[in-house]
C-alpha positions in Angstrom: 8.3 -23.6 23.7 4.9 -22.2 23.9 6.1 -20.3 26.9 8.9 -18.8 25.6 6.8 -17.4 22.4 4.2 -15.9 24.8 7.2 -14.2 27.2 8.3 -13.5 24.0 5.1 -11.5 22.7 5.0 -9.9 26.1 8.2 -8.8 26.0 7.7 -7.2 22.8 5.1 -5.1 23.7 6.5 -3.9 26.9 9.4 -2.4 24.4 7.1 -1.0 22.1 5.0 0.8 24.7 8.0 2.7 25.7 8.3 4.1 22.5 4.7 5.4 23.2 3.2 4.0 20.4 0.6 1.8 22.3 1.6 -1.1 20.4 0.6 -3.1 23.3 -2.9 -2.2 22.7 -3.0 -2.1 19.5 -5.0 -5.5 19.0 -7.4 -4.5 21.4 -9.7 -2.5 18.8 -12.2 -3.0 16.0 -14.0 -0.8 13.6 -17.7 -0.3 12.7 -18.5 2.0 9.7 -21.3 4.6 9.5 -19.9 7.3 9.9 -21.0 10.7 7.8 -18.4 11.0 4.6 -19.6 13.6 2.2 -18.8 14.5 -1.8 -18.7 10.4 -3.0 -19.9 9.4 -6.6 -21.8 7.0 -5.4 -23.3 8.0 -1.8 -25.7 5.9 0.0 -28.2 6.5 2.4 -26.5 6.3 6.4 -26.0 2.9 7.9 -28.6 1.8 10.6 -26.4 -0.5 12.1 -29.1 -1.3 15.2 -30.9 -3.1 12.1 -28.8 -4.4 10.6 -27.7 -6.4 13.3 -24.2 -4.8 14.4 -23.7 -2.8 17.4 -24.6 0.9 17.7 -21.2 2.3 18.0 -22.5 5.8 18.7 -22.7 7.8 21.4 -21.2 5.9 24.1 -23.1 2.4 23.1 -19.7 0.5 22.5 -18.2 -0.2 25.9 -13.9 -0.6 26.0 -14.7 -4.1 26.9 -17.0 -5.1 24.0 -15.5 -8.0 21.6 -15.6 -6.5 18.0 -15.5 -8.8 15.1 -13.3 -8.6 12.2 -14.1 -10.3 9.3 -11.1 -11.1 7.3 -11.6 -12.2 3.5 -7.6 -13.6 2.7 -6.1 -16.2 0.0 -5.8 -19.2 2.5 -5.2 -21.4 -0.4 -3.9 -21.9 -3.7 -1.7 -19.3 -5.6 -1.9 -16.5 -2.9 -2.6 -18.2 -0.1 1.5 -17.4 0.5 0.9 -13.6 1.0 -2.5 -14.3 2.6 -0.8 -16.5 5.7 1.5 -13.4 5.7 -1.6 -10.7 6.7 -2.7 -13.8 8.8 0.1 -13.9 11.3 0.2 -10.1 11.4 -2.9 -10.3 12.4 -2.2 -12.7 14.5 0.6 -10.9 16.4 -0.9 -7.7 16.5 -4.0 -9.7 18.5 -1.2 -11.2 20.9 0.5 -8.0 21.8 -2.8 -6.9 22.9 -4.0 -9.3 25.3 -4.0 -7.1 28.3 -6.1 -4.2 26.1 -9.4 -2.5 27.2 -10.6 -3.4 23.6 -10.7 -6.8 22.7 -11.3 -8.3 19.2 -12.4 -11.7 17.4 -10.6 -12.4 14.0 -13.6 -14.3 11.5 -11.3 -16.0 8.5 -13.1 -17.0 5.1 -10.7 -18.3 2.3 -10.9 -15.7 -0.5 -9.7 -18.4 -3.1 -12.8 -21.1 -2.4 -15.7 -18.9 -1.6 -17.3 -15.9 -3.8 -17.1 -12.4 -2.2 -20.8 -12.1 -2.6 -21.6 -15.4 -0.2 -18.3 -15.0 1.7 -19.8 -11.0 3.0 -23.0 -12.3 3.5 -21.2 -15.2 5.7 -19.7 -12.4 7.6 -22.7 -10.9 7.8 -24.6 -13.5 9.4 -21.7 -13.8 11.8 -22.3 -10.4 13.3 -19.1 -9.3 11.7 -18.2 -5.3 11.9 -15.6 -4.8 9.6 -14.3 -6.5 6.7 -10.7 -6.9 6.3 -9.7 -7.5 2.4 -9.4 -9.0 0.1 -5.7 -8.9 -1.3 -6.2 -9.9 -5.0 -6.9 -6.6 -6.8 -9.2 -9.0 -9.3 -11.7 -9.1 -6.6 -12.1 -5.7 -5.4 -14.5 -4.5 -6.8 -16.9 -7.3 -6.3 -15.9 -7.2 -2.5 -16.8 -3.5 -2.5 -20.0 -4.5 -4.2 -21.3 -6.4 -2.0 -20.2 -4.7 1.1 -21.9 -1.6 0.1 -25.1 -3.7 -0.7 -25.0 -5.4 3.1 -24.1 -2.5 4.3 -20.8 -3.4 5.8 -17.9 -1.5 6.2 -14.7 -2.3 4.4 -11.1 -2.0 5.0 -9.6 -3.1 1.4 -6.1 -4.5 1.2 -6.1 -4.4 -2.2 -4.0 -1.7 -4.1 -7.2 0.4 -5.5 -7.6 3.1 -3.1 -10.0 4.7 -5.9 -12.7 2.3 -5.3 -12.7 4.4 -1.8 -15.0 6.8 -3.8 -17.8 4.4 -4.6 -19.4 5.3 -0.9 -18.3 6.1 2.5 -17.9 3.0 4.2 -15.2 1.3 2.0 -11.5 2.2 3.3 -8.0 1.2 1.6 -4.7 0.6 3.5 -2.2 -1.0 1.6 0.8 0.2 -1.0 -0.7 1.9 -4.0 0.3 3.5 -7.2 -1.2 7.1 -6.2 1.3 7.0 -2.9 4.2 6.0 -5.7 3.4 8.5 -8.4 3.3 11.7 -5.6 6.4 11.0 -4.5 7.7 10.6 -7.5 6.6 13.5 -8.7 7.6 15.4 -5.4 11.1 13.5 -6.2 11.4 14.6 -9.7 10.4 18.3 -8.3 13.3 18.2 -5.6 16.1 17.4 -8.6 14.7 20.1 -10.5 13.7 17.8 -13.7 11.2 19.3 -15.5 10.7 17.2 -18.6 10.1 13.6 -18.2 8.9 10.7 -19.8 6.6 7.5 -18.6 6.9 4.1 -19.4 3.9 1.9 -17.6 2.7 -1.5 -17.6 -0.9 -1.4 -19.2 -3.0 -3.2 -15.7 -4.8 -1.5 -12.6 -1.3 -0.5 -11.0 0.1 1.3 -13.9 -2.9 2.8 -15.5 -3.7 4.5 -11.8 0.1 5.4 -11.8 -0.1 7.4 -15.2 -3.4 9.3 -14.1 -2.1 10.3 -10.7 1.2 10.8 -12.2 -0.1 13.4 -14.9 -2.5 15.1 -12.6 0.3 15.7 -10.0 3.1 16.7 -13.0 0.7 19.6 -13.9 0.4 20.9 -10.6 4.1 20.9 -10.0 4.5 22.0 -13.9 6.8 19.2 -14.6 6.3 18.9 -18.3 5.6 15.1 -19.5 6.9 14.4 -23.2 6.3 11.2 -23.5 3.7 8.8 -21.9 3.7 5.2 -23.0 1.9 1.8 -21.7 3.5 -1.7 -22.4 1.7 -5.4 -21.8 2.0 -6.2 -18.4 3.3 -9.7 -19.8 6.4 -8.2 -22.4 9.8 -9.5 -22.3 10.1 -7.3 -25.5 10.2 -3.1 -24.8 11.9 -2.3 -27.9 8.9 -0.6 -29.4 7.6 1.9 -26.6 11.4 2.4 -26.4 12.3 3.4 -29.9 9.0 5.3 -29.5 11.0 7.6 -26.6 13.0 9.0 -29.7 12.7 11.7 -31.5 15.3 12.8 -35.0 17.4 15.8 -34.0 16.2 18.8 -36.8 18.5 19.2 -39.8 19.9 22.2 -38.7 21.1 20.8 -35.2 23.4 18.2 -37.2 27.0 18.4 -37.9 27.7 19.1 -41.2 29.5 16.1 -42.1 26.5 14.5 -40.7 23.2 16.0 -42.1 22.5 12.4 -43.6 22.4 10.2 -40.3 19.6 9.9 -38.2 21.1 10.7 -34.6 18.1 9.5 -32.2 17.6 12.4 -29.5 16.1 12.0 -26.3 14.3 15.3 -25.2 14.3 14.5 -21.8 16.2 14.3 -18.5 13.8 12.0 -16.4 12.7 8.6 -17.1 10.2 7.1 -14.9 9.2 3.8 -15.1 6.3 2.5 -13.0 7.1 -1.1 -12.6 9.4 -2.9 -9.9 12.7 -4.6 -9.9 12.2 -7.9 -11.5 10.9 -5.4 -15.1 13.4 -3.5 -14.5 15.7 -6.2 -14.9 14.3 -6.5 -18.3 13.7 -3.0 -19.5 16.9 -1.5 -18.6 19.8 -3.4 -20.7 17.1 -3.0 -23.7 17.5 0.7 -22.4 20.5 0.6 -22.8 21.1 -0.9 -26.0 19.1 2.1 -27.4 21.0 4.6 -26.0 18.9 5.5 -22.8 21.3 4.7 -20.3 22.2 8.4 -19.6 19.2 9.3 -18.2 18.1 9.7 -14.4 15.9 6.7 -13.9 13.2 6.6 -11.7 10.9 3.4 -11.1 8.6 1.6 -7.9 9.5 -1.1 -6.2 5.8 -2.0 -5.2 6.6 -3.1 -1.5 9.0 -5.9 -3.2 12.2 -6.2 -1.2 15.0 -6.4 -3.7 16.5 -9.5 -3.8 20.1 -10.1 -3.8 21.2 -13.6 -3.4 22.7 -14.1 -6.4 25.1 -11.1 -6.1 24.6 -7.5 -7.3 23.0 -6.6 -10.7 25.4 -3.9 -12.0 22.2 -3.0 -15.0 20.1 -1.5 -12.0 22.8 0.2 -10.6 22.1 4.1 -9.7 18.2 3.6 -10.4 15.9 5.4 -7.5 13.0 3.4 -6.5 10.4 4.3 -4.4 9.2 2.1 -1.5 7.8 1.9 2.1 9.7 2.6 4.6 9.4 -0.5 5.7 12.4 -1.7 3.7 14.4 1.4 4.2 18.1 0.9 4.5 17.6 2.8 8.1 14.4 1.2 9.9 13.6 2.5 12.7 13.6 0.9 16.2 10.0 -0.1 15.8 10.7 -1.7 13.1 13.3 -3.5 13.6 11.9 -5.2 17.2 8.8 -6.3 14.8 10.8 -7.8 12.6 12.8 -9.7 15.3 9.7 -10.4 16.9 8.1 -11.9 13.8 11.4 -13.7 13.0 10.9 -15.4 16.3 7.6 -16.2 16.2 7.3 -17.9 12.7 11.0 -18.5 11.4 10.9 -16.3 8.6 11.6 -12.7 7.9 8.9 -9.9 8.2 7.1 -8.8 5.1 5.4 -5.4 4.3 2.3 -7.6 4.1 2.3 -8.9 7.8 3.3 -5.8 8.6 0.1 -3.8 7.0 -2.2 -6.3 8.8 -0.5 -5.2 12.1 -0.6 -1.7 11.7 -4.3 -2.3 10.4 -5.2 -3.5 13.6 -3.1 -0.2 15.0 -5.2 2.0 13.1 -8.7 0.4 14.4 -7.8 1.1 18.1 -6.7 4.6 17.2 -10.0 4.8 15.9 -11.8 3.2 18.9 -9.9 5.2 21.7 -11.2 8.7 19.7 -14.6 6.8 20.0 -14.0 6.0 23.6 -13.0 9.4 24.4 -16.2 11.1 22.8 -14.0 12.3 20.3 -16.2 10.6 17.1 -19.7 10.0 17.2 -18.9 6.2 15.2 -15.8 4.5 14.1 -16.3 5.8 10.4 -16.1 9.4 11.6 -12.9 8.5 14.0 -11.0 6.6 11.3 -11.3 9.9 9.7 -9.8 11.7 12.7 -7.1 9.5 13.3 -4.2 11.2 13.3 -0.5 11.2 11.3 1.1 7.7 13.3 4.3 6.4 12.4 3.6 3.1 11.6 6.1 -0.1 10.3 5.0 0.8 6.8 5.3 4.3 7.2 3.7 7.6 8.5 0.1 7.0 7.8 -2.8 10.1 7.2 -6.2 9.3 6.3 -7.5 11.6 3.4 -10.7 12.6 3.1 -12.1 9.8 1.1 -10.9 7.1 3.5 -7.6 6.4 1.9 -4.6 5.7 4.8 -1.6 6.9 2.4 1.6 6.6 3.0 5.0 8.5 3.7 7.5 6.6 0.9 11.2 6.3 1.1 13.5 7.1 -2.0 16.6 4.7 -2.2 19.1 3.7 -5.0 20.8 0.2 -5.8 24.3 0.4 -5.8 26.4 -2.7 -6.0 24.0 -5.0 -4.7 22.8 -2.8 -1.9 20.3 -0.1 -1.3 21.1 3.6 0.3 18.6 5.5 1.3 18.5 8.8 -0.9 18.4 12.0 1.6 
């Protein structure tokens, strides 16, 4: 059996590798970060990494054949510890499709759910860890961050923050966030020609980011937004911010026969709503009950595949959600021989969360061959040079404040299936 998963793993990154991708190499690297990021709020003074007891990764001091250690902060236990074993075997399979690579790698796991992130970095630190890998919960973010910026170790953060990127130049985000969502939304809305929407957001860290980035990128596009509303997170009850979407029709705009009713008008075309499928289950007959139902509704799905086993749900019908491509009605070949690689290997389908940790690992080797090549003086200043890579969850460009954002994918639901919008 064991034999048949490795042939297996080989196999699959023969395949890959003739896609030129380099998928086959693509556990083989590891990051260090001290690299020279300018304009952050909160800039610190540069990383000596010689004394702080890491590797110089300058110059040319980081041989190919040097292990690098990741240090991966994931929910092993308790209520996450479903989604963390997911990053864990992508992990995992990115590091066995590389075992043949010129840059080999060392995986360090600490549970995020029994250790603080304060001890749990300075764990890592001890360990002669390079990089940090997570955490996942968004609760602990920022106390991750925290500490890696006080121990001076660089950070690749999983969770869905990318603007705690700007607290200094060694923290990193690669995962799904509401910024990547609300662009291409916006760049959505600007394709149909809508140009007066409304918002309807869940009052936490995703939909609070959502509304900011959302509003910022409406007035560049000069999308007018007449409405902007938050809800609890925890409602089963939108009635209110839904009424509040209303607005009396003028006197004068009434039939006559009718001047004394009070005929709700909705003064826009758009409605987004930043929230995923299972809300949406919830907010849209109440939608409908107030009259909504005739307008274009936009929402996020949040990296959540849509889940159809007990038959279609005619309420969502014609919605457009924005995802990764990584659920896209059309995957490409890359991702579809992960998927049946991972199926294989752990009798389960893939997730968009095993699927970030592999093309994690994808992006450190990137990094380390423009090291390797002279190309970046660290691994800081070649994350920042990587280039646009078509990766499972997407093409990925680093911007400028370390951010790996994603190329999303517009699909509708329609009878209990999604179709790509074109």
């Amino acid at each position: 059996m064991r034999k048949t998963f490795i042939s297996v793993l080989i196999g699959f990154a023969i395949f890959i590798s003739s896609f030129g991708f380099a998928y086959a190499i693509s556990a083989g690297s590891e990051m260090v970060r001290n690299g020279s990021r300018t304009d952050r709020k909160l800039q610190s003074q540069p990383v000596n990494l010689s004394q702080a007891g890491m590797p110089v990764v300058g110059r040319s001091a980081l041989a190919p054949d040097t292990v690098c250690r990741i240090g991966a902060f994931l929910p092993l236990s308790g209520a996450y510890s479903g989604i963390g074993l997911r990053f864990k075997h992508g992990l995992e399979l990115a590091l066995a499709a590389g075992k043949t690579a010129v840059f080999p790698w060392q995986i360090d796991y600490i549970d995020s759910a029994a250790i603080s992130p304060a001890t749990a970095l300075a764990d890592f630190k001890k360990r002669g860890v390079n990089i940090i890998l997570g955490p996942i919960q968004s609760s602990l973010a920022q106390p991750v961050v925290k500490a890696a910026i006080s121990l001076q170790l660089p950070l690749i953060l999983l969770a869905p923050q990318p603007e705690l990127t700007n607290t200094d130049r060694s923290i990193f985000q690669h995962f799904l966030n509401a910024a990547d969502e609300a662009r291409e939304i916006v760049r959505l809305l600007r394709r149909y020609k809508e140009t007066r929407v409304a918002l309807l957001h869940p009052e936490n860290s995703f939909g609070n980011l959502f509304s900011k980035v959302f509003t910022q990128s409406c007035r560049t596009q000069e999308i007018t937004i007449w409405k902007n509303s938050g809800y609890d997170p925890a409602a089963v009850d939108f009635s209110s911010v839904i009424k509040g979407l209303r607005q009396p029709q003028a006197k004068l705009d009434l039939d006559r026969d009718r001047k004394g009713d009070a005929i709700p008008c909705y003064p826009f075309s758009a409605l987004v709503i930043a929230d995923f499928w299972p809300r949406l289950r919830l907010i849209v007959p109440q939608l409908a009950f107030f009259g909504v139902e005739q307008q274009h509704l936009y929402a996020t799905n949040r990296g959540s595949e849509l889940n159809f086993a007990k038959g279609a749900d005619s309420k969502l019908d014609g919605i457009i959600f924005i995802d990764s491509s990584f659920h896209s009605p059309h995957s490409s070949n890359l991702v579809k021989s992960y998927k049946s690689l991972y199926l294989k290997a752990y009798n389960e389908p893939a997730s968009i969360y095993d699927a970030y940790a592999y093309d994690t690992v994808r992006l450190l080797t990137e990094a380390r061959e423009l090291m390797a090549k002279g190309e970046a003086t660290d691994l800081v200043d070649s994350l920042l040079k990587v280039p646009s890579l078509e990766l499972l969850t997407g093409t990925t460009t680093v911007t400028a404040d370390g951010v790996f954002a994603k190329q999303l994918t517009p699909v509708t639901y329609k009878s209990g299936k999604l179709l790509q919008v074109q």
